[in-house]
C-alpha positions in Angstrom: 3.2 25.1 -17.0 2.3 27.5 -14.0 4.2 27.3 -10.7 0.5 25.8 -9.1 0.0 22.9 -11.9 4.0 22.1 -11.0 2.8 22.2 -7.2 -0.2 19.8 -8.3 1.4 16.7 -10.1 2.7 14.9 -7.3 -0.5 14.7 -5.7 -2.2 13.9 -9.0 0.3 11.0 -9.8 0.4 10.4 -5.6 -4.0 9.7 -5.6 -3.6 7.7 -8.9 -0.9 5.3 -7.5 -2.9 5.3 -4.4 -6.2 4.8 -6.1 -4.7 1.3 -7.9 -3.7 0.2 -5.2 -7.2 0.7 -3.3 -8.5 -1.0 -6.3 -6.1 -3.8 -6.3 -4.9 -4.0 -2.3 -2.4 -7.6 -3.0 -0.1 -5.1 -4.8 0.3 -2.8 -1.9 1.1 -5.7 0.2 3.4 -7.4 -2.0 5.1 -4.3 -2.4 5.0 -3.3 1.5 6.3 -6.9 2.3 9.2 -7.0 0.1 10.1 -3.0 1.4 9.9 -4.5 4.9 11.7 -7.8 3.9 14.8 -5.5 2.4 15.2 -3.3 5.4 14.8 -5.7 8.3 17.4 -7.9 6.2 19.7 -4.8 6.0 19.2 -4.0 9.6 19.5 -7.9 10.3 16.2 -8.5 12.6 13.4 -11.2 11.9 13.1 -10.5 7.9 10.2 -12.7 7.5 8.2 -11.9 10.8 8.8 -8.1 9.8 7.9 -8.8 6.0 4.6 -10.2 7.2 3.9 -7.9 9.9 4.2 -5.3 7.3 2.2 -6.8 4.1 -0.6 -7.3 6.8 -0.7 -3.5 8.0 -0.8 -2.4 4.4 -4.0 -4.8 3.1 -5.2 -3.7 6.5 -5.0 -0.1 5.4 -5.5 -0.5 1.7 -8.9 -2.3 2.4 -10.2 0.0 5.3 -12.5 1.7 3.1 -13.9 -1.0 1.4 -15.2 -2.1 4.9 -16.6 0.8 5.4 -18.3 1.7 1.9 -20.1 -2.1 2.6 -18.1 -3.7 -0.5 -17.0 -7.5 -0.5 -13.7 -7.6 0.6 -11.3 -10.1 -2.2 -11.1 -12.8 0.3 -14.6 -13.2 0.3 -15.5 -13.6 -3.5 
């Protein structure tokens, strides 16, 4: 393996996480949620208020393009 296919596997393996969780946008904000829920209960603020605040912003972001591309967003079918 060459220095520049090294380079290129974290952004190859980066899209394809990112590209499942386009496809499948509850993932990223389960996942977003529960990262938000762990550090506002280490840090000892309002875990749950934080946890949701966060899952939104990531369906928010995970299902931007699919606004914009015209598709049916999962809430509506």
């Amino acid at each position: 393996m060459n220095p520049t296919e090294v380079e290129n596997v974290p952004e190859k393996t980066g899209a394809k996480k990112v590209s499942l969780l386009r496809r499948r946008p509850t993932w990223g904000v389960f996942l977003a949620g529960s990262a938000a829920l762990v550090a506002a209960s280490t840090i000892g603020v309002g875990e749950v208020a934080v946890a949701i605040a966060a899952g939104y912003a990531a369906y928010r972001v995970l299902t931007r393009d699919r606004a914009n591309r015209g598709e049916a967003s999962p809430a509506a079918s």
